[in-house]
Biopython code that builds the backbone (N, CA, C, O; Angstrom):
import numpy as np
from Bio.PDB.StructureBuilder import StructureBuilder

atoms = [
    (1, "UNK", "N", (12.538, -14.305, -11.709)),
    (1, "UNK", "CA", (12.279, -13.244, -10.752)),
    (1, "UNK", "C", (13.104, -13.504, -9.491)),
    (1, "UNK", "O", (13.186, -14.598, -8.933)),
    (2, "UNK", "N", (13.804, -12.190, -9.044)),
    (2, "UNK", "CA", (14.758, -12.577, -8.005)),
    (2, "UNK", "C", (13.319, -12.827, -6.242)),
    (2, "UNK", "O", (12.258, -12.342, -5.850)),
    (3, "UNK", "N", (14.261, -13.803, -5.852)),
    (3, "UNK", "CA", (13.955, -14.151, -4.653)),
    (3, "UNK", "C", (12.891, -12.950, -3.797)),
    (3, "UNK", "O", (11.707, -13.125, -3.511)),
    (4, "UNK", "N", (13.691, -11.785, -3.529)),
    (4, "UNK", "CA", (13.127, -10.522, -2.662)),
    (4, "UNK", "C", (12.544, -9.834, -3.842)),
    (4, "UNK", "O", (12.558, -8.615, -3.666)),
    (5, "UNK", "N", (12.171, -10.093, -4.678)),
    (5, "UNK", "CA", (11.311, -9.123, -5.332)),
    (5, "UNK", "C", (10.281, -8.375, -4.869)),
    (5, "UNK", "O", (10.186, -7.154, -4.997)),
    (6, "UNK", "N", (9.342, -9.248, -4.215)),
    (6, "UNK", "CA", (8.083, -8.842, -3.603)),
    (6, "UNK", "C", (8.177, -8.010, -2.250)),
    (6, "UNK", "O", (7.333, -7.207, -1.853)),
    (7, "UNK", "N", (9.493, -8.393, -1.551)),
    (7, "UNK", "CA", (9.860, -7.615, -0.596)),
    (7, "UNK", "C", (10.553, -6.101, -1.101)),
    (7, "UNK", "O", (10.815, -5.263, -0.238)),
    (8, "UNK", "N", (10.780, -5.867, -2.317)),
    (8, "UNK", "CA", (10.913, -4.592, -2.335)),
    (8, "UNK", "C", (10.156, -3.865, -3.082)),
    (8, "UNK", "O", (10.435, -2.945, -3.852)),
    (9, "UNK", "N", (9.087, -4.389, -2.773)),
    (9, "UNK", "CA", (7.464, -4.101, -3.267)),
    (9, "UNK", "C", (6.799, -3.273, -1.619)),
    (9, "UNK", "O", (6.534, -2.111, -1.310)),
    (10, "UNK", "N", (6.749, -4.524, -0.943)),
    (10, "UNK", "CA", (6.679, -3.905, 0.495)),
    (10, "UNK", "C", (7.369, -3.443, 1.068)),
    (10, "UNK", "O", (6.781, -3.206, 2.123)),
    (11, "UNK", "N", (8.794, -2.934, 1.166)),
    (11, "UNK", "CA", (9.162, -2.061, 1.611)),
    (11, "UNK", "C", (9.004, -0.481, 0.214)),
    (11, "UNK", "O", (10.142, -0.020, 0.301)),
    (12, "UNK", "N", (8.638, -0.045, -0.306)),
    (12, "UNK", "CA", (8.150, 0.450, -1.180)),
    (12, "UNK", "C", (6.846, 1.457, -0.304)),
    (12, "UNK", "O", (6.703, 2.637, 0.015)),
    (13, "UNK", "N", (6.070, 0.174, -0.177)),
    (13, "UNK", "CA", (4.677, 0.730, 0.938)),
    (13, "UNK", "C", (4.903, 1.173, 2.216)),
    (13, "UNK", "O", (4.344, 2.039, 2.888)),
    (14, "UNK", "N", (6.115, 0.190, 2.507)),
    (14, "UNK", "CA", (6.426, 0.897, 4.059)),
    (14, "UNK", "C", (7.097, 2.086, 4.051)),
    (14, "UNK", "O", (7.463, 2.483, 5.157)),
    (15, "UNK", "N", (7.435, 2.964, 2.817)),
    (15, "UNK", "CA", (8.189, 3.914, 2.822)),
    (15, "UNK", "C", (7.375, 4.812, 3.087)),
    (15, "UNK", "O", (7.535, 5.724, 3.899)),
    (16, "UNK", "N", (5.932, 4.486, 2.035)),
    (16, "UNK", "CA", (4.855, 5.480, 2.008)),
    (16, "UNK", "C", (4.194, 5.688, 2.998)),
    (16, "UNK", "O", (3.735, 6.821, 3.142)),
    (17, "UNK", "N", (3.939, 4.696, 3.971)),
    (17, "UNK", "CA", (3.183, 4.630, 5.119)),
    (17, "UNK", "C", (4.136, 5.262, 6.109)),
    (17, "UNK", "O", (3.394, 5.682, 6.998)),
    (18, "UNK", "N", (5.069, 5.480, 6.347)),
    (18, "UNK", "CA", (6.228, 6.119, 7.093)),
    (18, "UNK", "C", (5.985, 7.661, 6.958)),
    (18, "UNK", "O", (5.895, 8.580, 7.772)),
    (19, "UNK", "N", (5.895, 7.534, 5.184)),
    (19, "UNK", "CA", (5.753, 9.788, 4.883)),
    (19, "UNK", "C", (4.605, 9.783, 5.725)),
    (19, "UNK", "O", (4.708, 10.389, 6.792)),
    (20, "UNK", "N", (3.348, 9.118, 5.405)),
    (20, "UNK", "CA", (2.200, 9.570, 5.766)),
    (20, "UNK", "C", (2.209, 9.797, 7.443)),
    (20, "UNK", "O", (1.631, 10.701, 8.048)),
    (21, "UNK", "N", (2.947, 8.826, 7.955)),
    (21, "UNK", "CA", (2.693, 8.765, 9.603)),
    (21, "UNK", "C", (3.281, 9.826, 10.064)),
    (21, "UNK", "O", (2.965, 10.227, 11.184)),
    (22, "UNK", "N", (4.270, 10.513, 9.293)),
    (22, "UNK", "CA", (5.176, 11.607, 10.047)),
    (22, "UNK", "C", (4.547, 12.545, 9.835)),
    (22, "UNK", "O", (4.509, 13.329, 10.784)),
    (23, "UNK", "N", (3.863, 12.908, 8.733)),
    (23, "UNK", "CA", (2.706, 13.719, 8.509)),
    (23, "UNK", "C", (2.017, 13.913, 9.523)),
    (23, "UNK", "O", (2.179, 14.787, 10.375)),
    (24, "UNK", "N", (0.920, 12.802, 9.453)),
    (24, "UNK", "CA", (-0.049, 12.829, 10.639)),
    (24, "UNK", "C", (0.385, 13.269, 11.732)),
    (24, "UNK", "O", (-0.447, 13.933, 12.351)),
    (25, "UNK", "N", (2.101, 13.070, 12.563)),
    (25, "UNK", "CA", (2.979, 13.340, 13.489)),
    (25, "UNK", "C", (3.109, 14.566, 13.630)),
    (25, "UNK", "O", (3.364, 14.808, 14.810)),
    (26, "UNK", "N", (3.064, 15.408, 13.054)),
    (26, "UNK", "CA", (3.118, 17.294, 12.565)),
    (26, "UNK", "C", (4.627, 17.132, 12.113)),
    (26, "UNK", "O", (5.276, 18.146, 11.856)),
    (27, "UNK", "N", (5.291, 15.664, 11.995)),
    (27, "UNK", "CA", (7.100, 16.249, 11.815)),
    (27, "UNK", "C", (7.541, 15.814, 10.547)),
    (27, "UNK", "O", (8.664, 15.327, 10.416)),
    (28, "UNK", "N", (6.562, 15.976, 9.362)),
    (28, "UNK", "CA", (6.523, 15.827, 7.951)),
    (28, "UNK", "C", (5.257, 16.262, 7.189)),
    (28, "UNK", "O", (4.107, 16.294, 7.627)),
    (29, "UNK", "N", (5.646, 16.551, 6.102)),
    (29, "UNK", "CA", (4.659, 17.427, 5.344)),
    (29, "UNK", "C", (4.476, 16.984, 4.091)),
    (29, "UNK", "O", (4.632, 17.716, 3.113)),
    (30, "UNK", "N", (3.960, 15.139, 3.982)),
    (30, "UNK", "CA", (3.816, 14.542, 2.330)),
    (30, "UNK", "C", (2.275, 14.595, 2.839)),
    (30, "UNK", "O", (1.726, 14.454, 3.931)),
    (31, "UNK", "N", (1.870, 14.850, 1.591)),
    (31, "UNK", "CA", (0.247, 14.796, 1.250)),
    (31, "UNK", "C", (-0.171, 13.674, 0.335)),
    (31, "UNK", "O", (-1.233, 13.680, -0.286)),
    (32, "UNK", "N", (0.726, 12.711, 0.288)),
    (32, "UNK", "CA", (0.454, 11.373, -0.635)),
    (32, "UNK", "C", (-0.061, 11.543, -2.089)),
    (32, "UNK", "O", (-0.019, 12.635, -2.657)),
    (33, "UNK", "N", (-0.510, 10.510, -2.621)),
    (33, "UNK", "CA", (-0.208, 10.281, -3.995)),
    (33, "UNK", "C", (-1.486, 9.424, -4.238)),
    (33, "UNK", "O", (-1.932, 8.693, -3.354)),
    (34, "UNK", "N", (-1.968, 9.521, -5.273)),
    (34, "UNK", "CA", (-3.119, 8.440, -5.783)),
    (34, "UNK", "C", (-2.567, 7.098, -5.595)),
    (34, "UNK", "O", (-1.380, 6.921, -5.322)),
    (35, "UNK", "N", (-3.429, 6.136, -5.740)),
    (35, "UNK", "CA", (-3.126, 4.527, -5.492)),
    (35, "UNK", "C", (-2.241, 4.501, -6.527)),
    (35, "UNK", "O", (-1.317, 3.691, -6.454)),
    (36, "UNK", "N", (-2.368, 5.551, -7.919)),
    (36, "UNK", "CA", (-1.477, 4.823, -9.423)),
    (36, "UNK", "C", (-0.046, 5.330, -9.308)),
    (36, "UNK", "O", (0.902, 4.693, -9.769)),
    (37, "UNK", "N", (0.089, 6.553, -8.647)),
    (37, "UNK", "CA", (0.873, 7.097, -8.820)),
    (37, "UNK", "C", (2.565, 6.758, -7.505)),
    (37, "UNK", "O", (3.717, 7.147, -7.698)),
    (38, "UNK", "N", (2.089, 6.037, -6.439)),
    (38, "UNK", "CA", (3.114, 5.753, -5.984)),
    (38, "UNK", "C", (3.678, 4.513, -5.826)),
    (38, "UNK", "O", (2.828, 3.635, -5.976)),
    (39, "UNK", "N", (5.204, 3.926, -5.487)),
    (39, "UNK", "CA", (6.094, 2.974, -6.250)),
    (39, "UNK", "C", (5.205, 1.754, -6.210)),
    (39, "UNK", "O", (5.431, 1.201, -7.286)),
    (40, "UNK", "N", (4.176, 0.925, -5.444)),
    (40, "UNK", "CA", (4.007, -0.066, -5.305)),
    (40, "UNK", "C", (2.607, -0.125, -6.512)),
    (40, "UNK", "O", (2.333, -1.199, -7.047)),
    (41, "UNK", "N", (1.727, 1.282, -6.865)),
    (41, "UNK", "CA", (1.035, 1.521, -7.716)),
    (41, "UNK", "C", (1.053, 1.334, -9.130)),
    (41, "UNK", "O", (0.379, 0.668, -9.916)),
    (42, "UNK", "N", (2.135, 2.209, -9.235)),
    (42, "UNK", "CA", (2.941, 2.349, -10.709)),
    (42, "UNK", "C", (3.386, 0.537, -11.032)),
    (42, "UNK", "O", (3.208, 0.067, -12.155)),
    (43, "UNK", "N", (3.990, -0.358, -9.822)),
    (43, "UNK", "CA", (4.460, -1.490, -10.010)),
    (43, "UNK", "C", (3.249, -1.919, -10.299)),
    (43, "UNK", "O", (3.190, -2.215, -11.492)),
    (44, "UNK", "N", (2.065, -2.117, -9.632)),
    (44, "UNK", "CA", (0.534, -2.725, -10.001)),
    (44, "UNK", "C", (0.287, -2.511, -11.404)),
    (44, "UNK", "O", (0.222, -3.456, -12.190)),
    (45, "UNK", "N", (0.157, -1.397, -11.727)),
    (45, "UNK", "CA", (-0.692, -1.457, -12.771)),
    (45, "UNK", "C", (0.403, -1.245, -14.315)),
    (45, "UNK", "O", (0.266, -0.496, -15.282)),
    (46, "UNK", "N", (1.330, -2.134, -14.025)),
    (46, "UNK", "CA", (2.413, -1.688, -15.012)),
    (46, "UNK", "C", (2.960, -2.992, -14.983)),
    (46, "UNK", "O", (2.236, -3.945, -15.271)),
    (47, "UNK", "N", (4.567, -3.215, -14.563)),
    (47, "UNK", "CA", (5.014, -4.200, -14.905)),
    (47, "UNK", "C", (5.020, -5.975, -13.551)),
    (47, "UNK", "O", (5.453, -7.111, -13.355)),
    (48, "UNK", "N", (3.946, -4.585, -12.939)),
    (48, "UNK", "CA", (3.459, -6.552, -11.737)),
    (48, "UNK", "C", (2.507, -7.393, -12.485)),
    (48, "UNK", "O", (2.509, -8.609, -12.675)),
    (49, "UNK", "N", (1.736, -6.519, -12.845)),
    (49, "UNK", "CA", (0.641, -7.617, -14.018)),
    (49, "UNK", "C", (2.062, -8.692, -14.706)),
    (49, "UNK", "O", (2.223, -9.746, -14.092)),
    (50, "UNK", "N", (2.784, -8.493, -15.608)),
    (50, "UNK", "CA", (3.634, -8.875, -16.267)),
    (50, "UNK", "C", (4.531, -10.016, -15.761)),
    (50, "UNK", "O", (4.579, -11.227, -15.981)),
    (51, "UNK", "N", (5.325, -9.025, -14.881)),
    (51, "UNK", "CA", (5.869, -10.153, -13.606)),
    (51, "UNK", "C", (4.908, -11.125, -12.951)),
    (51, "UNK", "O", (5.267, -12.239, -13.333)),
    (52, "UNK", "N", (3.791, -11.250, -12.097)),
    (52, "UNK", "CA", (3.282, -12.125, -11.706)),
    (52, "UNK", "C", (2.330, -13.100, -13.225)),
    (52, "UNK", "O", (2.083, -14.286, -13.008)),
    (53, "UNK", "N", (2.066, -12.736, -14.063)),
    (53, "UNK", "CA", (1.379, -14.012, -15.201)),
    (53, "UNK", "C", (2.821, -14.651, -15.793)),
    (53, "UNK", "O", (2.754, -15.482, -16.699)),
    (54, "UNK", "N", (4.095, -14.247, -15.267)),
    (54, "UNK", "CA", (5.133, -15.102, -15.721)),
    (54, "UNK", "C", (5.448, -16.217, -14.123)),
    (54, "UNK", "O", (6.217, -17.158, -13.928)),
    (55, "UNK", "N", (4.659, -15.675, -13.440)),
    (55, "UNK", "CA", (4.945, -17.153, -12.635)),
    (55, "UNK", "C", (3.595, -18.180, -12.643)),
    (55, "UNK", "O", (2.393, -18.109, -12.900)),
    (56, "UNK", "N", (4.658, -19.252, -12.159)),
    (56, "UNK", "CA", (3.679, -20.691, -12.525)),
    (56, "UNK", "C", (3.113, -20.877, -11.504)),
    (56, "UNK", "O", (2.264, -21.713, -11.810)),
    (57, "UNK", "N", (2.928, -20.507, -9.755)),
    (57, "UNK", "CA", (2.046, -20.887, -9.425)),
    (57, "UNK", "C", (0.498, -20.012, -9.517)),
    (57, "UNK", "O", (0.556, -18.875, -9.047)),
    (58, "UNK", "N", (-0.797, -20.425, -10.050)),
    (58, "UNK", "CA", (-1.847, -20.143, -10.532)),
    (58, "UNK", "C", (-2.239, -19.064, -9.006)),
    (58, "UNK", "O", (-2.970, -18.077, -9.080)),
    (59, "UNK", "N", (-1.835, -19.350, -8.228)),
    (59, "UNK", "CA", (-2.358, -18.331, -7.045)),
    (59, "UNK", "C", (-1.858, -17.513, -6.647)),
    (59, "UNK", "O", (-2.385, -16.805, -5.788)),
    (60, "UNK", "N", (-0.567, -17.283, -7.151)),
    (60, "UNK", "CA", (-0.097, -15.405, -7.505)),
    (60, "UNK", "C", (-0.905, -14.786, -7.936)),
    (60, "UNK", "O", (-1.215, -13.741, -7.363)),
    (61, "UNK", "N", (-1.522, -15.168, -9.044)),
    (61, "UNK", "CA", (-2.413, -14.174, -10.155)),
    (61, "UNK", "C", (-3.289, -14.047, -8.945)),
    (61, "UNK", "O", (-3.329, -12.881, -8.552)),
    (62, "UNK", "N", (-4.069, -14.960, -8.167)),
    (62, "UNK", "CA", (-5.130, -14.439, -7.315)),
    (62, "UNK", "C", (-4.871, -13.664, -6.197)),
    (62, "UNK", "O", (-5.649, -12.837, -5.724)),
    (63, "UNK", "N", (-3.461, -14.016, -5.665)),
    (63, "UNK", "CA", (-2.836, -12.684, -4.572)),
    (63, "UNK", "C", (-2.630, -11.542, -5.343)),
    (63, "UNK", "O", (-2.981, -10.490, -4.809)),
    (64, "UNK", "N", (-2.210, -11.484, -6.326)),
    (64, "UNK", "CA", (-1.953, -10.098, -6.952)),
    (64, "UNK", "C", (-3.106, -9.054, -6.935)),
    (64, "UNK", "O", (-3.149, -7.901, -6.506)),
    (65, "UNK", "N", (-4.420, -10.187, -7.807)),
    (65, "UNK", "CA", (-5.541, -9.385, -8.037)),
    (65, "UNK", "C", (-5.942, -8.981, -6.703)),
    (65, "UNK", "O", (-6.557, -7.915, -6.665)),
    (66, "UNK", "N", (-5.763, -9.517, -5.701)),
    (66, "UNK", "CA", (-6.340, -9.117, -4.099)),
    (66, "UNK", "C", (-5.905, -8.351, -3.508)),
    (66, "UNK", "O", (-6.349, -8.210, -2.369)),
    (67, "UNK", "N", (-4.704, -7.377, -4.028)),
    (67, "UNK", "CA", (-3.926, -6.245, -3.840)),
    (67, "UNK", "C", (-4.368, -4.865, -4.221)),
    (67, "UNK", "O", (-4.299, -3.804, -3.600)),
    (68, "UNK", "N", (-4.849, -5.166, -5.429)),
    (68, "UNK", "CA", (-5.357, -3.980, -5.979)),
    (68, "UNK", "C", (-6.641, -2.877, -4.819)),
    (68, "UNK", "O", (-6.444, -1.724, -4.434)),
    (69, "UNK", "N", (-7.787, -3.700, -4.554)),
    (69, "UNK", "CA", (-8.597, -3.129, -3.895)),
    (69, "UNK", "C", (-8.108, -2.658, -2.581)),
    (69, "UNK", "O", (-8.594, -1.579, -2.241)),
    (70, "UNK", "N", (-7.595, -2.984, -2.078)),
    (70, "UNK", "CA", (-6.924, -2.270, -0.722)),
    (70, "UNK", "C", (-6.252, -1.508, -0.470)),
    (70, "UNK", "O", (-6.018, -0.897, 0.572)),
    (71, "UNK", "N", (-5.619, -1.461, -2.095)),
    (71, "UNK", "CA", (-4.317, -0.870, -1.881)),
    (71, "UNK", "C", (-5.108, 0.398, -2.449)),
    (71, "UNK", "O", (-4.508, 1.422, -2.123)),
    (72, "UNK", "N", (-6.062, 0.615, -3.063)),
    (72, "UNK", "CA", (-7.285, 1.824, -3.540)),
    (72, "UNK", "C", (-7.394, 2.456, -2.023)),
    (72, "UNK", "O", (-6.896, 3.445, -1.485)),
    (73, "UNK", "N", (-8.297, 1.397, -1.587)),
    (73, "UNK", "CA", (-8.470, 1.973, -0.104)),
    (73, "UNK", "C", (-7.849, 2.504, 0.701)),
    (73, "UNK", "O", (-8.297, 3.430, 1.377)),
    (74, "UNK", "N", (-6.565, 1.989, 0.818)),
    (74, "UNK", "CA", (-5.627, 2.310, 1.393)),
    (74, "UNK", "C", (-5.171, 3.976, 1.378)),
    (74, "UNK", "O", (-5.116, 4.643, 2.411)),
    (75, "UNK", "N", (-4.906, 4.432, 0.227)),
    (75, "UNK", "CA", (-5.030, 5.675, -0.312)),
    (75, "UNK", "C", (-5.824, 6.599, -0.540)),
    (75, "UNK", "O", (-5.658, 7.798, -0.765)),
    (76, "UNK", "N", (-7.085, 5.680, -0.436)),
    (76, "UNK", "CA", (-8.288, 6.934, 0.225)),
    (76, "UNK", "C", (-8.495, 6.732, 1.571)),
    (76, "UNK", "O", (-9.394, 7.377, 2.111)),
    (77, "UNK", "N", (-7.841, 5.967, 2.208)),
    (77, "UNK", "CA", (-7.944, 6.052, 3.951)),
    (77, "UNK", "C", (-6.996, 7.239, 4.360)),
    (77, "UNK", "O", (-7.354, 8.223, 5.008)),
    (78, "UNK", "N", (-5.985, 7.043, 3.978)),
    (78, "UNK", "CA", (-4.342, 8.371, 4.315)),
    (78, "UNK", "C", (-4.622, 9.038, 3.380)),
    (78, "UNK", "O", (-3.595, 9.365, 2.785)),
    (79, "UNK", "N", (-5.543, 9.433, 2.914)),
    (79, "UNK", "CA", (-6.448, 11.147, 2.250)),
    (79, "UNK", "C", (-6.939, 11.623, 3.713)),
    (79, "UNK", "O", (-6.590, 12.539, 4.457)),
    (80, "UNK", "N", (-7.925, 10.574, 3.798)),
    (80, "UNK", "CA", (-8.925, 11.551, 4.933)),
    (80, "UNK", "C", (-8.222, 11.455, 5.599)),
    (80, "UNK", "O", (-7.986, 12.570, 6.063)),
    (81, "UNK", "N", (-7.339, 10.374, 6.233)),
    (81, "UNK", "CA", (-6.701, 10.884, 7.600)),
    (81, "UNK", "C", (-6.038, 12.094, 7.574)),
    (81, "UNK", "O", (-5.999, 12.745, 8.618)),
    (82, "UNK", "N", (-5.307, 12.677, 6.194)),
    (82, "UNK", "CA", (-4.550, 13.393, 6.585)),
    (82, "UNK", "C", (-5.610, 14.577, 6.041)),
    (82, "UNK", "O", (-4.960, 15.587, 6.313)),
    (83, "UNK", "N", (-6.412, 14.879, 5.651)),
    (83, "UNK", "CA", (-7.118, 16.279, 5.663)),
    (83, "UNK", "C", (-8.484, 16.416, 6.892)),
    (83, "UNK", "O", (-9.323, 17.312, 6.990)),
    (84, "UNK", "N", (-8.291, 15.062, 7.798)),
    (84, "UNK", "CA", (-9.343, 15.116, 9.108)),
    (84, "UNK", "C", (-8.158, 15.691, 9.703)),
    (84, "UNK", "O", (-8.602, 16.687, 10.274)),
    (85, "UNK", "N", (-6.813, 15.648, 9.921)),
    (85, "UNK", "CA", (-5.915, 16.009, 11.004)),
    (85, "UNK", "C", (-5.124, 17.766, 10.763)),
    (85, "UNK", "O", (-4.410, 18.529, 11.414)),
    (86, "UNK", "N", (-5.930, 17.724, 9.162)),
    (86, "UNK", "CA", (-5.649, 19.362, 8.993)),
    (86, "UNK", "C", (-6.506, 20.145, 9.567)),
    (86, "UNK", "O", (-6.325, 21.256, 10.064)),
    (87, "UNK", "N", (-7.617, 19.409, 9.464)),
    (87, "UNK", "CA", (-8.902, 20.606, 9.983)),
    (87, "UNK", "C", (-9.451, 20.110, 11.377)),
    (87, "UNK", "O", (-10.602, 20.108, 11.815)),
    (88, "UNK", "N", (-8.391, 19.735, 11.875)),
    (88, "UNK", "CA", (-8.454, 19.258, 13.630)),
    (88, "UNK", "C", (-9.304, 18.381, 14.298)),
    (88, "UNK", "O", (-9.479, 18.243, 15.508)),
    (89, "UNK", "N", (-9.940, 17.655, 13.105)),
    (89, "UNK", "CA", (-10.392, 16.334, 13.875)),
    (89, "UNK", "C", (-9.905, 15.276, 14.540)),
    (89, "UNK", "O", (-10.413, 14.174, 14.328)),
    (90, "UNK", "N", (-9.087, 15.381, 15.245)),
    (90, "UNK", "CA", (-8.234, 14.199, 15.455)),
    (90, "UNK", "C", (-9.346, 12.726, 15.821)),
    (90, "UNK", "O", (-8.801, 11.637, 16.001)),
    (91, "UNK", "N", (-10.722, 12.831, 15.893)),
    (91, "UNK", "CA", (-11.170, 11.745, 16.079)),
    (91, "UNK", "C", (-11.338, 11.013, 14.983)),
    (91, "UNK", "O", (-11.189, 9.798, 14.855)),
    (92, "UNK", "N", (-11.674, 11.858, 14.151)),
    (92, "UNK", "CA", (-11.724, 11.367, 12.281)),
    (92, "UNK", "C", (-10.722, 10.956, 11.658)),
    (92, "UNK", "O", (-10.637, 10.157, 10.725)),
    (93, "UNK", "N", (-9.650, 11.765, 12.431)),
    (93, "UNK", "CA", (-8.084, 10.924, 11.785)),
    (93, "UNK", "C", (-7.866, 9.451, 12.400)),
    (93, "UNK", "O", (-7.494, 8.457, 11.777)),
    (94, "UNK", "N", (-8.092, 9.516, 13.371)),
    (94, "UNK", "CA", (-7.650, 8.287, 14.231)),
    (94, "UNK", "C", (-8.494, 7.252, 13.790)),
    (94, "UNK", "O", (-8.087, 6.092, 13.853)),
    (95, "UNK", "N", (-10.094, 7.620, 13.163)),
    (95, "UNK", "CA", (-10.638, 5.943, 12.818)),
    (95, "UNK", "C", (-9.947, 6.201, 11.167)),
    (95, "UNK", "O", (-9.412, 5.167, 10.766)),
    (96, "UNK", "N", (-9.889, 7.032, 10.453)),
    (96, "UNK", "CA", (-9.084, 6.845, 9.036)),
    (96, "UNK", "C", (-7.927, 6.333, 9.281)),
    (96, "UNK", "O", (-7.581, 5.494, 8.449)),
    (97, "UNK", "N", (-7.271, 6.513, 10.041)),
    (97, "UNK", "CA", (-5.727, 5.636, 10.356)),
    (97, "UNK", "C", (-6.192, 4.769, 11.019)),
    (97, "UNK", "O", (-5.252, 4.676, 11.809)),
    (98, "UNK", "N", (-6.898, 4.031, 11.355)),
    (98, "UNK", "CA", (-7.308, 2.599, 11.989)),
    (98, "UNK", "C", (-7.500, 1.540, 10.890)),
    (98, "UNK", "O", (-6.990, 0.434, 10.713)),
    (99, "UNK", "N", (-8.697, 2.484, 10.002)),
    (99, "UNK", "CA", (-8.883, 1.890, 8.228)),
    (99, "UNK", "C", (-7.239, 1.950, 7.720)),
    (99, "UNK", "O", (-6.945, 0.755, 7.662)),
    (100, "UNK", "N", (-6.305, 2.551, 7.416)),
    (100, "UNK", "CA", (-5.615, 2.735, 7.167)),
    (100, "UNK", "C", (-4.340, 1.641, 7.364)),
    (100, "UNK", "O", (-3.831, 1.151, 6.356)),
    (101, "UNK", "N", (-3.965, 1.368, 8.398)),
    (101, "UNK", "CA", (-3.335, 0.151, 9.066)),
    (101, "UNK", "C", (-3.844, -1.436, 8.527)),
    (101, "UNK", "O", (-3.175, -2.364, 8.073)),
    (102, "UNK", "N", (-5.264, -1.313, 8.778)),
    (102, "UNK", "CA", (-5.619, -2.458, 8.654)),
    (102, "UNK", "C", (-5.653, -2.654, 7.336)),
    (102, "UNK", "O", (-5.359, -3.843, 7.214)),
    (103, "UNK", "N", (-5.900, -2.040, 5.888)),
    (103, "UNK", "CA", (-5.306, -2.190, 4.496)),
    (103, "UNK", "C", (-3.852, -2.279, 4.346)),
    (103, "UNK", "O", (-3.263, -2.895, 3.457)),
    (104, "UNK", "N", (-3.208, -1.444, 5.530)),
    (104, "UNK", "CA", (-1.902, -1.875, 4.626)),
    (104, "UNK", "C", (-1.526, -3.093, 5.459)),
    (104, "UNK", "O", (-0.332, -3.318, 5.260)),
    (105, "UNK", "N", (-2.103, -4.057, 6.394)),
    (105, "UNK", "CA", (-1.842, -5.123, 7.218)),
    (105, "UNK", "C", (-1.900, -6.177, 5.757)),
    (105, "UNK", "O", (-1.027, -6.926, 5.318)),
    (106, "UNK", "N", (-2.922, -5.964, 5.377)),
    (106, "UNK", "CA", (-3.539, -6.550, 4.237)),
    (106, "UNK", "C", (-3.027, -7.089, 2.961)),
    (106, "UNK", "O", (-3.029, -8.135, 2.312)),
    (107, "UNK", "N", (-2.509, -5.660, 2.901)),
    (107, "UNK", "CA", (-1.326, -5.743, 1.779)),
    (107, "UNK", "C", (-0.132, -6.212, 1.648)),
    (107, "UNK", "O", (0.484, -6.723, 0.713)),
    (108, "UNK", "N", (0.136, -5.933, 2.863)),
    (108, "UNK", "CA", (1.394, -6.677, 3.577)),
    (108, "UNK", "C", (1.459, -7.997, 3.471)),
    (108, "UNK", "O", (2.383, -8.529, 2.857)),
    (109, "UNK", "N", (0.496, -8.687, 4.051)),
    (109, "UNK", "CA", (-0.098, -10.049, 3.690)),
    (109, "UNK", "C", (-0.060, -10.918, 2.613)),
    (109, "UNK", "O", (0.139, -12.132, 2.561)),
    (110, "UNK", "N", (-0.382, -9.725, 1.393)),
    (110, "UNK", "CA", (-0.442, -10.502, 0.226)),
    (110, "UNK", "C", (0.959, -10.681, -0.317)),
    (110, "UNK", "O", (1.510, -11.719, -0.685)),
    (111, "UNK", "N", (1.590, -8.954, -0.274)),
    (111, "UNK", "CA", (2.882, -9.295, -0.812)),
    (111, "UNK", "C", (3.891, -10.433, -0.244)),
    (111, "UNK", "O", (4.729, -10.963, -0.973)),
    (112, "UNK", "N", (3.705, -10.810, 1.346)),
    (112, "UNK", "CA", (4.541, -11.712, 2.036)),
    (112, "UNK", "C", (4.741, -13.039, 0.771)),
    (112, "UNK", "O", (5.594, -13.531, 0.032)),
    (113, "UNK", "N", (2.571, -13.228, 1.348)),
    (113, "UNK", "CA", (2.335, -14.690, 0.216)),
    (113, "UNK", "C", (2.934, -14.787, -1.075)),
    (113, "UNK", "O", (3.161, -15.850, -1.654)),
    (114, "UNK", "N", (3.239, -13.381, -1.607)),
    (114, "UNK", "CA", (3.242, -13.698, -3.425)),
    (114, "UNK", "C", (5.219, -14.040, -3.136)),
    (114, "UNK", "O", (5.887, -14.743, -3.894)),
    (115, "UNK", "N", (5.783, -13.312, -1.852)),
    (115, "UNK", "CA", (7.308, -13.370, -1.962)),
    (115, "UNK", "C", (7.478, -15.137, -1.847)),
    (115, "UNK", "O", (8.121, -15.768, -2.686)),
    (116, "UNK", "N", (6.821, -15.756, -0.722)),
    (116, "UNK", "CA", (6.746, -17.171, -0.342)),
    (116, "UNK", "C", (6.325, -18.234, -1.852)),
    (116, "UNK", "O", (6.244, -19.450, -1.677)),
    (117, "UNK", "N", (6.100, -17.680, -3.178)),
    (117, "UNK", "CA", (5.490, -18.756, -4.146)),
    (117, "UNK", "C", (6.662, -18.061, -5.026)),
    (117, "UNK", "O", (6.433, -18.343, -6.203)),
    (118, "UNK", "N", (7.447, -17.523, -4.953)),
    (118, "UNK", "CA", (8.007, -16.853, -5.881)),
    (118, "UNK", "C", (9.800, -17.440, -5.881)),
    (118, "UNK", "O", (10.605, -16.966, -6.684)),
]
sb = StructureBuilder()
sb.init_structure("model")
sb.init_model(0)
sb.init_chain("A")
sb.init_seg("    ")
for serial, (resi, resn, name, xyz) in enumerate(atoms, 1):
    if name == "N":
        sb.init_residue(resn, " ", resi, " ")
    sb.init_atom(name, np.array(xyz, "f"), 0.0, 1.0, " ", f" {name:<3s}", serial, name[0])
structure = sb.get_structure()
């Protein structure tokens, strides 16, 4: 597995978190994607399982698995944010993008760790 693998895992997420923010911004118009369906998703539940049980240190497999749940959340956080900021809550958007940040801080996190054993 090349070196930056995992980093173009997270930049992947940072792409998505970018549509979503410009969204929320009024100066883009993505309505996001299920947790399965976008690049770092499709990589989860497809060929990252694969890629990470081919590496040898035993605590990838446990950063990996610690990805999954947040990265759920994550995608039902930038739901509501972005249908609280359609129907003009901006107070409802702002704690869903608070949840929102702090999963993908999260995620961020893990992918760093899994790039650092890799």
């Amino acid at each position: 597995m090349k070196r930056a693998f995992f980093l173009l895992r997270l930049n992947d997420h940072i792409q998505y978190l970018k549509k979503i923010e410009a969204t929320l911004a009024g100066t883009g118009n993505f309505q996001g994607t299920s947790h399965f369906d976008c690049k770092l998703g499709k990589w989860l539940y497809d060929e990252g399982m694969k890629q990470v049980s081919n590496m040898k240190d035993s605590h990838a497999k446990i950063l990996f698995n610690e990805i999954f749940d947040p990265h759920e959340l994550f995608h039902q956080s930038s739901k509501t944010a972005l249908n609280k900021k359609q129907t003009g809550d901006n107070e409802g958007a702002k704690v869903a993008m608070t949840k929102m940040y702090q999963l993908s801080h999260t995620i961020v996190q893990k992918l760093l760790a899994l790039d650092k054993l890799s």
